[in-house]
N, CA, C, O and CB atoms as a CASP TS submission, in Angstrom:
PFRMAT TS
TARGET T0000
AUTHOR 0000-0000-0000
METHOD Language model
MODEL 1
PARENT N/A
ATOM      1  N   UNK     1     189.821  62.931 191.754  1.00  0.00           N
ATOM      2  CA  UNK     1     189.777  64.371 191.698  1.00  0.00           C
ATOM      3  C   UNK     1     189.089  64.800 190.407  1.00  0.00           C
ATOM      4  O   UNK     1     189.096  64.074 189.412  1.00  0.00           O
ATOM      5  CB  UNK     1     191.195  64.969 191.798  1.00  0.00           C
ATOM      6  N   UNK     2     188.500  65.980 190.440  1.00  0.00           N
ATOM      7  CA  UNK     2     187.875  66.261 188.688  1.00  0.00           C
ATOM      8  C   UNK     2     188.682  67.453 188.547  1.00  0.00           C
ATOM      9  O   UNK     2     189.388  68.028 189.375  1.00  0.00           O
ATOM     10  CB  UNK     2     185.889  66.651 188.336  1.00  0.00           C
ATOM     11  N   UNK     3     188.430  67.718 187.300  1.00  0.00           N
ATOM     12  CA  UNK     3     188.951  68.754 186.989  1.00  0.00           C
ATOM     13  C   UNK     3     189.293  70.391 187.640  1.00  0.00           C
ATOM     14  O   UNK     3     190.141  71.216 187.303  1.00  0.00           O
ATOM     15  CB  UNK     3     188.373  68.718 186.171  1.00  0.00           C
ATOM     16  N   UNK     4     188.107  70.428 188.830  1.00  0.00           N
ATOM     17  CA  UNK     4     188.070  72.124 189.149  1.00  0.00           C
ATOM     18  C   UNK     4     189.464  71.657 189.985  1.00  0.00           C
ATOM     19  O   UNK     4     190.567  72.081 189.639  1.00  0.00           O
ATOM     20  CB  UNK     4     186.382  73.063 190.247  1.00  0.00           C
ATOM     21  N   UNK     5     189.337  71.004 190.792  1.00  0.00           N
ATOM     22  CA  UNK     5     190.081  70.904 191.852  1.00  0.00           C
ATOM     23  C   UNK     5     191.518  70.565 191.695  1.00  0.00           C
ATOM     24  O   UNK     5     192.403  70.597 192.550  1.00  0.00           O
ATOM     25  CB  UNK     5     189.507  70.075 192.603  1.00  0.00           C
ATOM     26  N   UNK     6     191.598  70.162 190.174  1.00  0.00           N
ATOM     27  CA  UNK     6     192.997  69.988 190.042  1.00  0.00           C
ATOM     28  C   UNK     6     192.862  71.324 189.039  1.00  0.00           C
ATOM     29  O   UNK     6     193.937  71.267 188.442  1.00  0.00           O
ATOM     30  CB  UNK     6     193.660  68.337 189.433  1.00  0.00           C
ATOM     31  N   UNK     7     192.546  71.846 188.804  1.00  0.00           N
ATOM     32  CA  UNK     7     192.712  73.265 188.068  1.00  0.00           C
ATOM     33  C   UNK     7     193.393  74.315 189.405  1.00  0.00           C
ATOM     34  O   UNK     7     194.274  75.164 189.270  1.00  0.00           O
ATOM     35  CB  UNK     7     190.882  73.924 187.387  1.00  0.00           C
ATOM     36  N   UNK     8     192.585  73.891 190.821  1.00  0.00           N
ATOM     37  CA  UNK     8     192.967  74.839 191.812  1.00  0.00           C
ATOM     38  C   UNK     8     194.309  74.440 192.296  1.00  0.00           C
ATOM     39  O   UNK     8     195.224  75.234 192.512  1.00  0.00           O
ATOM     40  CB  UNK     8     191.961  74.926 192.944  1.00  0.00           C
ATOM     41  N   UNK     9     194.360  73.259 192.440  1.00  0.00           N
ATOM     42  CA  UNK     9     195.585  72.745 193.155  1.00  0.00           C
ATOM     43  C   UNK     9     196.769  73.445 192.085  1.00  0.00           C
ATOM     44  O   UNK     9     197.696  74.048 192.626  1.00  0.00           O
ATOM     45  CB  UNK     9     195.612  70.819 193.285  1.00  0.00           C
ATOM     46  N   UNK    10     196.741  73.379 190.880  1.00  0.00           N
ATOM     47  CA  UNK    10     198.010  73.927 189.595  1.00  0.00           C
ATOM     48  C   UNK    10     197.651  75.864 190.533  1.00  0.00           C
ATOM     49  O   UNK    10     198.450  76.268 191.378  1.00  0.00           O
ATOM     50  CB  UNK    10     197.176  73.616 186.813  1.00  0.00           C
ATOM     51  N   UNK    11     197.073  76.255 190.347  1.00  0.00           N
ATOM     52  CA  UNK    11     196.775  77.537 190.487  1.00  0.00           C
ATOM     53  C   UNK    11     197.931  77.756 191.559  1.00  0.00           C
ATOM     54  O   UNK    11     199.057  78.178 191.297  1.00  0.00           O
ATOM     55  CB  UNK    11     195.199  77.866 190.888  1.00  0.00           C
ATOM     56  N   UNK    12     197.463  77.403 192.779  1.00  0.00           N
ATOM     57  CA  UNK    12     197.892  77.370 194.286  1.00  0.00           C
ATOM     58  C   UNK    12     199.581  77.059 194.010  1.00  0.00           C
ATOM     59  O   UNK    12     200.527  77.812 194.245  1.00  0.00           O
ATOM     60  CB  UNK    12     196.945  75.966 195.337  1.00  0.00           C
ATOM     61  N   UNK    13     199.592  75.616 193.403  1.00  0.00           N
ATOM     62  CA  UNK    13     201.158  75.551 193.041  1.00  0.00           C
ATOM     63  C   UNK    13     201.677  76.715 192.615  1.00  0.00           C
ATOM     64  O   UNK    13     202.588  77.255 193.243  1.00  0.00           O
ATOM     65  CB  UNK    13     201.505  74.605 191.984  1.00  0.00           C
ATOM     66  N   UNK    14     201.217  77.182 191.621  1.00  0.00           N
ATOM     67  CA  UNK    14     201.774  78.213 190.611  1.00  0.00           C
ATOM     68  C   UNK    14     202.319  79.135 191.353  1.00  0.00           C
ATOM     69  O   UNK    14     203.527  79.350 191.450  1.00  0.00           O
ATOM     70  CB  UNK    14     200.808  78.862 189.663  1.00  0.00           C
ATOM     71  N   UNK    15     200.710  80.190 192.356  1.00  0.00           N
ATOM     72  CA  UNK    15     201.121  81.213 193.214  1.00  0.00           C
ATOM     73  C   UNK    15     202.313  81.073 193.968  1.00  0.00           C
ATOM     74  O   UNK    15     203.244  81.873 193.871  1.00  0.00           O
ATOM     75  CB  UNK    15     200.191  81.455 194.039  1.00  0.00           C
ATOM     76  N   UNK    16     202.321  79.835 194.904  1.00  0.00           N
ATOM     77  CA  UNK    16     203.263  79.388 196.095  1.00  0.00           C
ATOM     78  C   UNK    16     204.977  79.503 195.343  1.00  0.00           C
ATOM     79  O   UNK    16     205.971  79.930 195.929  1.00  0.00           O
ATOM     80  CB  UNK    16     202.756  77.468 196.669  1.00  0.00           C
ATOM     81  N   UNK    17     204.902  78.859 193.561  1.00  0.00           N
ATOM     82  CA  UNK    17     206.464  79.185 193.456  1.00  0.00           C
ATOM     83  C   UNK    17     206.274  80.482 192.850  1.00  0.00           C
ATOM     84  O   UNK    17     207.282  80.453 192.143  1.00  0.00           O
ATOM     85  CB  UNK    17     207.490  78.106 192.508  1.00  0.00           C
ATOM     86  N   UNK    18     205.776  81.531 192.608  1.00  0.00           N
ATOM     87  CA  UNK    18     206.046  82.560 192.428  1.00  0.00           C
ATOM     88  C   UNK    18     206.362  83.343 193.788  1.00  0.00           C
ATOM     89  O   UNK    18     207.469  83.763 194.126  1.00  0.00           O
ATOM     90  CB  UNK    18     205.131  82.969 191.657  1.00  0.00           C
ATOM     91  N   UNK    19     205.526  83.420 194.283  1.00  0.00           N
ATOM     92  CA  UNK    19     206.262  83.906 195.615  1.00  0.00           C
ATOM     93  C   UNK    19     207.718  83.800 196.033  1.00  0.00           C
ATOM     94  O   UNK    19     208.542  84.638 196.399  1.00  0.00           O
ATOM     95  CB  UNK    19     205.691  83.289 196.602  1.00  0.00           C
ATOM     96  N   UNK    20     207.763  82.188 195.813  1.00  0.00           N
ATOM     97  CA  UNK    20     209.047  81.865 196.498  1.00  0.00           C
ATOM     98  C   UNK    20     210.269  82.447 195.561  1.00  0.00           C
ATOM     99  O   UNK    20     211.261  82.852 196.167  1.00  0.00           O
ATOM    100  CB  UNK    20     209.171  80.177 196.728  1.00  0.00           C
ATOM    101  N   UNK    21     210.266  82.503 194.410  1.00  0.00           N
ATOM    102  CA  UNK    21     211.108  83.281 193.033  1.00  0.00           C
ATOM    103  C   UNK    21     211.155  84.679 193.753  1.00  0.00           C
ATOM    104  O   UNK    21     212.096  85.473 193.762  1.00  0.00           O
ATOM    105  CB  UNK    21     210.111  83.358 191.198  1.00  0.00           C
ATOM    106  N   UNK    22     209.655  84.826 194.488  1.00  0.00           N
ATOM    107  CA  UNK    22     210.498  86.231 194.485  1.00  0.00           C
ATOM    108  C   UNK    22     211.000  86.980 195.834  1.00  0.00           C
ATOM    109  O   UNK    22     211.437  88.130 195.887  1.00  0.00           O
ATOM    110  CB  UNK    22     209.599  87.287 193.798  1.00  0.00           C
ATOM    111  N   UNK    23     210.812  85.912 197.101  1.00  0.00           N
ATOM    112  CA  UNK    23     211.302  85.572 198.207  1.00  0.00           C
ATOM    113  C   UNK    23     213.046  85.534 197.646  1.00  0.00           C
ATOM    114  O   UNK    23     213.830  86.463 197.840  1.00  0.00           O
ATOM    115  CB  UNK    23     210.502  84.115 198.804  1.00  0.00           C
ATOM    116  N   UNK    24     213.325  84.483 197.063  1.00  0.00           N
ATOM    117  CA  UNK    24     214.384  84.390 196.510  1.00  0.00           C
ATOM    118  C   UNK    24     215.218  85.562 195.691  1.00  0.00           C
ATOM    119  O   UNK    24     216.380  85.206 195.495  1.00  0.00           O
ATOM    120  CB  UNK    24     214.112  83.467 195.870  1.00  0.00           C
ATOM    121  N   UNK    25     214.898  86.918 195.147  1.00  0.00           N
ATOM    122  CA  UNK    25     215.077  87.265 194.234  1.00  0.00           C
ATOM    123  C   UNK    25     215.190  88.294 195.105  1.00  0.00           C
ATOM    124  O   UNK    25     215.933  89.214 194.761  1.00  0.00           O
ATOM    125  CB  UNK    25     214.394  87.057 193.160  1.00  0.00           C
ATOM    126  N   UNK    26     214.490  88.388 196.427  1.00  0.00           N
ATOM    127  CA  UNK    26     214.918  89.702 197.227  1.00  0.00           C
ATOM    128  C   UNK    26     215.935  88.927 198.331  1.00  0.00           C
ATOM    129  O   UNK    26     216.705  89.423 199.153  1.00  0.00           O
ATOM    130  CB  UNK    26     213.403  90.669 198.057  1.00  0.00           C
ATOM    131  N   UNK    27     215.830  88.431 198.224  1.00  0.00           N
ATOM    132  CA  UNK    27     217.386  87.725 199.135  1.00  0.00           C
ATOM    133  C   UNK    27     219.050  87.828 198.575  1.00  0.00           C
ATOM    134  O   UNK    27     220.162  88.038 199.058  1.00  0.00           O
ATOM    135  CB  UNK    27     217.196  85.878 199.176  1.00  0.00           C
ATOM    136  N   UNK    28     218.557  87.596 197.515  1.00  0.00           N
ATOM    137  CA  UNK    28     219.911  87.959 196.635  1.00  0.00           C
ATOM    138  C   UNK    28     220.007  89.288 196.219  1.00  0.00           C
ATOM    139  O   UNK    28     221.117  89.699 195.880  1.00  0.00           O
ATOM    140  CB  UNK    28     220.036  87.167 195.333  1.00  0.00           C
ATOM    141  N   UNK    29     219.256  89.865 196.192  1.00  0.00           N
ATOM    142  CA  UNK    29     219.447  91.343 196.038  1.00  0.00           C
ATOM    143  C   UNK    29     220.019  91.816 197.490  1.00  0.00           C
ATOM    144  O   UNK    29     220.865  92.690 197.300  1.00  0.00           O
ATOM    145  CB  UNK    29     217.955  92.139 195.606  1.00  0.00           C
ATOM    146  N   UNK    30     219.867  91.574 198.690  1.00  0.00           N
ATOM    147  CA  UNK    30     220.119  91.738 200.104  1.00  0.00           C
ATOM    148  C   UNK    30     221.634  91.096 200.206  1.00  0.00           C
ATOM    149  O   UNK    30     222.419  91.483 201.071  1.00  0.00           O
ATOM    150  CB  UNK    30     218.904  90.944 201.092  1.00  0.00           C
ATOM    151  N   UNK    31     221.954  90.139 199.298  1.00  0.00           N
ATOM    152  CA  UNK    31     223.390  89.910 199.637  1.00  0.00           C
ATOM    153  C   UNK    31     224.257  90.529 198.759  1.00  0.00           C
ATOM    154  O   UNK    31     225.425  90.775 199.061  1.00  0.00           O
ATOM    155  CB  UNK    31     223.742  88.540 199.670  1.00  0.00           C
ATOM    156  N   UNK    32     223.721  90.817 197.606  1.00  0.00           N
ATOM    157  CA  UNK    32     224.155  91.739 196.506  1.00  0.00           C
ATOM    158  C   UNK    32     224.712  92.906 197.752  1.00  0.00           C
ATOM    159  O   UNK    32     225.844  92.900 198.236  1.00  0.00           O
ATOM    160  CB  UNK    32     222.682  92.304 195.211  1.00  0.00           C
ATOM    161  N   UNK    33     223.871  93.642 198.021  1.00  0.00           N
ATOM    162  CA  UNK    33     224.059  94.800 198.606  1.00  0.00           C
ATOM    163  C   UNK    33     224.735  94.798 199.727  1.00  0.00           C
ATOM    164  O   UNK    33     225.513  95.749 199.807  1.00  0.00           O
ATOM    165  CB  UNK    33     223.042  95.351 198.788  1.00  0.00           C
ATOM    166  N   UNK    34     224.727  93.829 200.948  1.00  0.00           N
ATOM    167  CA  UNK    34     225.538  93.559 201.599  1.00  0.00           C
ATOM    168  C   UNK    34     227.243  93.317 201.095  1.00  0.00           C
ATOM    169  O   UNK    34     228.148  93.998 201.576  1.00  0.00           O
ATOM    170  CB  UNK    34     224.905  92.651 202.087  1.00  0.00           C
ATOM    171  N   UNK    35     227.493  92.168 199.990  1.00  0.00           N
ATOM    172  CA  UNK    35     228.767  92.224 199.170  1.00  0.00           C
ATOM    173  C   UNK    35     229.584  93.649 199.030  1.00  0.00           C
ATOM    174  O   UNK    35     230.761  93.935 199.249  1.00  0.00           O
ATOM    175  CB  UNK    35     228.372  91.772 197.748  1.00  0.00           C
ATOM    176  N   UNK    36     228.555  94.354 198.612  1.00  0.00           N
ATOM    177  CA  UNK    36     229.134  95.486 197.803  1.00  0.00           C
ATOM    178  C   UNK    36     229.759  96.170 199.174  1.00  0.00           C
ATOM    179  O   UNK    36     230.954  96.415 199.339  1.00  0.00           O
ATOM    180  CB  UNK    36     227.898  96.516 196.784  1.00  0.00           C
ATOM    181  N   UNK    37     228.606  96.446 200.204  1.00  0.00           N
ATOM    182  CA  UNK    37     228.683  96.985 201.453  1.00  0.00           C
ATOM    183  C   UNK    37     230.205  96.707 201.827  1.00  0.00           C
ATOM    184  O   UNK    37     231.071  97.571 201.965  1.00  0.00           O
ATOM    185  CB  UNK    37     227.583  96.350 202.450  1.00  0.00           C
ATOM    186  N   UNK    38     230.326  95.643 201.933  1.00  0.00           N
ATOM    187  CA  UNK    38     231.401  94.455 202.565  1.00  0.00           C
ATOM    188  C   UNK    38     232.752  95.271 202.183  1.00  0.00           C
ATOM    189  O   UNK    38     233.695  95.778 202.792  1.00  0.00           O
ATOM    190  CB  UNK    38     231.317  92.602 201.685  1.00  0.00           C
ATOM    191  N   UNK    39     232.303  95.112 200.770  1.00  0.00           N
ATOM    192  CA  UNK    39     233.743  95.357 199.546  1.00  0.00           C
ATOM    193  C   UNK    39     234.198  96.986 199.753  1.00  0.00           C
ATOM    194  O   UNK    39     235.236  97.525 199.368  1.00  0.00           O
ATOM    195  CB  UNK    39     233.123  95.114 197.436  1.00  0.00           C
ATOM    196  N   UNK    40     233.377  97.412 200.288  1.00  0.00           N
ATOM    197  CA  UNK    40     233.391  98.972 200.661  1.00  0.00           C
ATOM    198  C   UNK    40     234.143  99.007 201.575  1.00  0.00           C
ATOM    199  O   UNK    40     235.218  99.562 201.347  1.00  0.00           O
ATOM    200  CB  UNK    40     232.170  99.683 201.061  1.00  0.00           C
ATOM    201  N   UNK    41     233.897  98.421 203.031  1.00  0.00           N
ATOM    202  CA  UNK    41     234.352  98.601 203.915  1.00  0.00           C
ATOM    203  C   UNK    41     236.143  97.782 203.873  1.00  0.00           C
ATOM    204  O   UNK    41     237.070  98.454 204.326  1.00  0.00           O
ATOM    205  CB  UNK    41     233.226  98.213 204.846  1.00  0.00           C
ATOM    206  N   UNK    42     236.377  96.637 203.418  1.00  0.00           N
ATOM    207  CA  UNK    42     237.332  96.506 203.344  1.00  0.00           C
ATOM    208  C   UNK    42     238.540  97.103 202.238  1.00  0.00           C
ATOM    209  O   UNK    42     239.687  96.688 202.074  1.00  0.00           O
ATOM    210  CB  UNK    42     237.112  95.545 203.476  1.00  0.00           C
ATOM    211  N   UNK    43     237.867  98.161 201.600  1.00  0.00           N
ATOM    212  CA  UNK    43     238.842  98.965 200.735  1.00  0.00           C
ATOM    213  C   UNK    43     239.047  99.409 201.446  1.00  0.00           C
ATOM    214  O   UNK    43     240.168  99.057 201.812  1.00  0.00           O
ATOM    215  CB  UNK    43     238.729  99.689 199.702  1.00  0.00           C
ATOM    216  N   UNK    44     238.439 100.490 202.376  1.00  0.00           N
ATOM    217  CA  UNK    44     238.944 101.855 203.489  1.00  0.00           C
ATOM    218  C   UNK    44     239.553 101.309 204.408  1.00  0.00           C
ATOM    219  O   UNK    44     240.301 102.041 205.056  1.00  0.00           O
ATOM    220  CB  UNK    44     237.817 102.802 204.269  1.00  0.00           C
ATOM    221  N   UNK    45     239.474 100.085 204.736  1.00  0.00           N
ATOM    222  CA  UNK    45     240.233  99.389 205.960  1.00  0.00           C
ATOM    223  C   UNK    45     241.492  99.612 205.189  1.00  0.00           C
ATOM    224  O   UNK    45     242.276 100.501 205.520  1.00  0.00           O
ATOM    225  CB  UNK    45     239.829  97.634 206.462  1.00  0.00           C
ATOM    226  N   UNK    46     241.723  98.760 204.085  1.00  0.00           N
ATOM    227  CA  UNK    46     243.178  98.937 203.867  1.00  0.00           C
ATOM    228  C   UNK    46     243.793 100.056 203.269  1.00  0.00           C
ATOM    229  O   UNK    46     244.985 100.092 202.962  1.00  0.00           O
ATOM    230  CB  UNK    46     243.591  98.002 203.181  1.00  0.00           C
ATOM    231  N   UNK    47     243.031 100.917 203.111  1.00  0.00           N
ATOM    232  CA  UNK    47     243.369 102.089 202.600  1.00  0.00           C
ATOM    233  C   UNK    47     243.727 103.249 203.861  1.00  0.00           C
ATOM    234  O   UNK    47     244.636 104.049 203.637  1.00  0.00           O
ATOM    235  CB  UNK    47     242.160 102.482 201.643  1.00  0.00           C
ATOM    236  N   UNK    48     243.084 103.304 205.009  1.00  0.00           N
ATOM    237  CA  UNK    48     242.801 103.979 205.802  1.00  0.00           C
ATOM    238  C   UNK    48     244.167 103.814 206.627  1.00  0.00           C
ATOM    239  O   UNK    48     244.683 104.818 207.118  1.00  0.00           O
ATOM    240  CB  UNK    48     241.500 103.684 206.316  1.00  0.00           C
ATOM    241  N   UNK    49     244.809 102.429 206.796  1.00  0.00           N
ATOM    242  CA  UNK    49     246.035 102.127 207.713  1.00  0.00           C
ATOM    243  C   UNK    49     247.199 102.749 207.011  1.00  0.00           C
ATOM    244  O   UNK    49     248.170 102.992 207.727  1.00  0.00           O
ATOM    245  CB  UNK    49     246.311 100.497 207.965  1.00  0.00           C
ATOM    246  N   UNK    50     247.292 103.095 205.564  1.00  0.00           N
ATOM    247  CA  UNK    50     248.198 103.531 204.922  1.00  0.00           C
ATOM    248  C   UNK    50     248.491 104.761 205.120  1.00  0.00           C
ATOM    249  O   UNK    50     249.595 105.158 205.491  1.00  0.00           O
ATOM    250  CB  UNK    50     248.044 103.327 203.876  1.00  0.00           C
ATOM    251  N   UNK    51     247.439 105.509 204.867  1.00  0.00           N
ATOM    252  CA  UNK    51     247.272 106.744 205.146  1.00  0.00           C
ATOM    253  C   UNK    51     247.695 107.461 205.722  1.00  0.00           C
ATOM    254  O   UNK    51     248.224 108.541 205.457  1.00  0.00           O
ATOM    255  CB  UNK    51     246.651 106.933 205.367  1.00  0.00           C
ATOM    256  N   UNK    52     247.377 106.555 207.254  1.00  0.00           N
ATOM    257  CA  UNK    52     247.237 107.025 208.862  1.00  0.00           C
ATOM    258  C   UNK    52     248.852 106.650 208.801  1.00  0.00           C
ATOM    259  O   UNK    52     249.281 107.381 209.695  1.00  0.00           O
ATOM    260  CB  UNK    52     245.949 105.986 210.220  1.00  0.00           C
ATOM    261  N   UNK    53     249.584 106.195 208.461  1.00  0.00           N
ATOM    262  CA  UNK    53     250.645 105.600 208.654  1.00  0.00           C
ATOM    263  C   UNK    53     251.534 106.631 208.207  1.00  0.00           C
ATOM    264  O   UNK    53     252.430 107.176 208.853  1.00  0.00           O
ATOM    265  CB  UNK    53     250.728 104.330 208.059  1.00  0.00           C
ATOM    266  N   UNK    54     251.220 106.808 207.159  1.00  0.00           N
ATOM    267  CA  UNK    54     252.191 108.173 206.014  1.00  0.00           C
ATOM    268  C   UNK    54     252.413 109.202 207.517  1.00  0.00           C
ATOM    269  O   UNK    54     253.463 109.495 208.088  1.00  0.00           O
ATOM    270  CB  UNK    54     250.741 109.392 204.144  1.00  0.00           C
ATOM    271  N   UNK    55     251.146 109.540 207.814  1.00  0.00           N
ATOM    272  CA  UNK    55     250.752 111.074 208.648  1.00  0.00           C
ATOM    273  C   UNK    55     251.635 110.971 210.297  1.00  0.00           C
ATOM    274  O   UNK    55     251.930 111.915 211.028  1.00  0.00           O
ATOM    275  CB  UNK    55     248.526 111.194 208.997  1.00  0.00           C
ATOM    276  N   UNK    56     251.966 109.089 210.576  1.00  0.00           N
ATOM    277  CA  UNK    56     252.340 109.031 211.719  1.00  0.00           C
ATOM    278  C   UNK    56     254.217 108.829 211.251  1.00  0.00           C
ATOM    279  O   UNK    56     255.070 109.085 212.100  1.00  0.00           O
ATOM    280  CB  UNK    56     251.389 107.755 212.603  1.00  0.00           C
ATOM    281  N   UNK    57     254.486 108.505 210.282  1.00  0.00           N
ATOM    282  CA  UNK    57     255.884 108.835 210.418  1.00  0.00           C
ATOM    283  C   UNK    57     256.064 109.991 209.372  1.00  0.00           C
ATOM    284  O   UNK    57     257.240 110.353 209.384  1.00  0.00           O
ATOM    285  CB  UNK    57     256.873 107.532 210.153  1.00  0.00           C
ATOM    286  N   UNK    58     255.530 110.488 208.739  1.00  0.00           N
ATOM    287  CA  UNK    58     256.163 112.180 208.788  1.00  0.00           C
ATOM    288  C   UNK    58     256.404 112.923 209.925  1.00  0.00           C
ATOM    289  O   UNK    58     257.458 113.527 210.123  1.00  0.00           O
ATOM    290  CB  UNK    58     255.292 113.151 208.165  1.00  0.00           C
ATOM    291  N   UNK    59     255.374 112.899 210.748  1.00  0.00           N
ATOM    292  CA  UNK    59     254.705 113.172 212.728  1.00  0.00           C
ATOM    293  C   UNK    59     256.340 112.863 213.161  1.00  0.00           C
ATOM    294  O   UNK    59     257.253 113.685 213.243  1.00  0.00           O
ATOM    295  CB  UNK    59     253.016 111.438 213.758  1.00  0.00           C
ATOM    296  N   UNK    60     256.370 111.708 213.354  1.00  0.00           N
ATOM    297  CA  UNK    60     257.515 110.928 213.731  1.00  0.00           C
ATOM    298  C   UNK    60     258.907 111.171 213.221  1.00  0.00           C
ATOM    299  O   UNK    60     259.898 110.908 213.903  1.00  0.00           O
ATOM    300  CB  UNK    60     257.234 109.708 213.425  1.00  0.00           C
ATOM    301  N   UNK    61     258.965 111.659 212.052  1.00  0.00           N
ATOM    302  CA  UNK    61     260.731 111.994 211.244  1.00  0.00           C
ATOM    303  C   UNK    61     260.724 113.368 211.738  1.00  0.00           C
ATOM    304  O   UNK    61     261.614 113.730 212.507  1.00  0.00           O
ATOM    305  CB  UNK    61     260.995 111.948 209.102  1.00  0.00           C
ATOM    306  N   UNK    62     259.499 114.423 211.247  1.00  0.00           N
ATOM    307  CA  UNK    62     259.980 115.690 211.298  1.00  0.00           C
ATOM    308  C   UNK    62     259.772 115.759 209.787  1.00  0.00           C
ATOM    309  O   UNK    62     259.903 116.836 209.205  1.00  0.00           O
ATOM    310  CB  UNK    62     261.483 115.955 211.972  1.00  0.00           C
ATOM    311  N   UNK    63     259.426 114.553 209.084  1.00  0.00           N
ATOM    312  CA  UNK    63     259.411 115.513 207.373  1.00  0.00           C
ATOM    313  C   UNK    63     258.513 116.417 207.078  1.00  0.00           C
ATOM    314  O   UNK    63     257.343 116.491 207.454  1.00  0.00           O
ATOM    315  CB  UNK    63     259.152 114.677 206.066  1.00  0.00           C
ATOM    316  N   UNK    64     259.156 117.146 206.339  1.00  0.00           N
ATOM    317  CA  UNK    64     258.586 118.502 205.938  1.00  0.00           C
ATOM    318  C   UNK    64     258.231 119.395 206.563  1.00  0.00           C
ATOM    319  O   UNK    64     257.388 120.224 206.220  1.00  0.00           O
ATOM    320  CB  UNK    64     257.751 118.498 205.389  1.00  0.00           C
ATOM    321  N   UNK    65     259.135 119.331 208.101  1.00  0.00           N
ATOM    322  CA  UNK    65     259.738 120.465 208.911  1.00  0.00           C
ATOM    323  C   UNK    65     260.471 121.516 208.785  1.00  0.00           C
ATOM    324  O   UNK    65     260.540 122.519 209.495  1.00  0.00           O
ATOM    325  CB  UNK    65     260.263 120.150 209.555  1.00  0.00           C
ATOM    326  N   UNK    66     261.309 121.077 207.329  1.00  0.00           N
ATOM    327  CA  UNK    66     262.548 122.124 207.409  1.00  0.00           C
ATOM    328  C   UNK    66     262.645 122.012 206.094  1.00  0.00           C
ATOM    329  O   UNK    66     263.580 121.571 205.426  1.00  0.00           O
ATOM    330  CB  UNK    66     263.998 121.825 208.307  1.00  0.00           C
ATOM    331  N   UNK    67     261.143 122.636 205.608  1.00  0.00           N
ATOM    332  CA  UNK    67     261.291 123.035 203.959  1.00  0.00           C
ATOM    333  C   UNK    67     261.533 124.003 203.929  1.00  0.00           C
ATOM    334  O   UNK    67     260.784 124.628 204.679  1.00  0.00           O
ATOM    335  CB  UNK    67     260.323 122.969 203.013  1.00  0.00           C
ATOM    336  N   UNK    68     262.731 125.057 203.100  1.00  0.00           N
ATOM    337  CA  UNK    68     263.110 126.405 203.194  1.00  0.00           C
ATOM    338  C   UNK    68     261.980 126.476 202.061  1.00  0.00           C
ATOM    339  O   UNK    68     261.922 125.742 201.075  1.00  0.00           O
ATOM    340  CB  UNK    68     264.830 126.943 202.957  1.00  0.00           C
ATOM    341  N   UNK    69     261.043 127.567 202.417  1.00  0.00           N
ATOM    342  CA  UNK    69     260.185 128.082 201.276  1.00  0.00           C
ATOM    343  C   UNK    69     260.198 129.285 201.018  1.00  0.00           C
ATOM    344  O   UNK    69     259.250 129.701 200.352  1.00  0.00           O
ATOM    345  CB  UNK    69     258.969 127.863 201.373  1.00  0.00           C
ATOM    346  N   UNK    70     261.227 130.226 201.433  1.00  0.00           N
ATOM    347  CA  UNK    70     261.817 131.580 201.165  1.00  0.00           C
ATOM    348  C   UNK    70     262.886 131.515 200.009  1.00  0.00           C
ATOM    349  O   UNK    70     263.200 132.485 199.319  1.00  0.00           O
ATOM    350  CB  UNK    70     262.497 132.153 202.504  1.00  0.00           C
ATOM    351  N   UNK    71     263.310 130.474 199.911  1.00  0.00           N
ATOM    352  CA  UNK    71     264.276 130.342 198.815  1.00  0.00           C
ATOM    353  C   UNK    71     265.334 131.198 199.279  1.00  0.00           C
ATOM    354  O   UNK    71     266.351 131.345 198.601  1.00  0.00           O
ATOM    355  CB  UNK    71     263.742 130.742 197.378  1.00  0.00           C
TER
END
């Protein structure tokens, strides 16, 4: 080989792992964001059953049916 051609072949290498760095670099940003996504949705999951729960046995007792607010 002489020199041009191994000058091109380094070049070509070079490009091919830059790309891939940044193939890589948007992939993890995509799971980044997915994570977060994730972490989102399973707060309101467990947040959301609590909630709903409070609203179905107050529903269910009658609390705060028979607040005298006339004093």
């Amino acid at each position: 080989m002489d020199l041009v051609t191994s000058a091109v072949n380094f070049k070509q290498a070079q490009l091919a792992s830059q790309v891939q760095y940044a193939v890589a670099a948007k992939i993890m940003d995509q799971q980044k964001q997915m994570g977060a996504s994730v972490l989102k949705l399973l707060d309101a999951a467990s947040t959301g059953p609590a909630k709903a729960g409070d609203a179905l046995v107050a529903a269910a007792t009658g609390l705060g049916g028979s607040i005298d607010a006339y004093g």
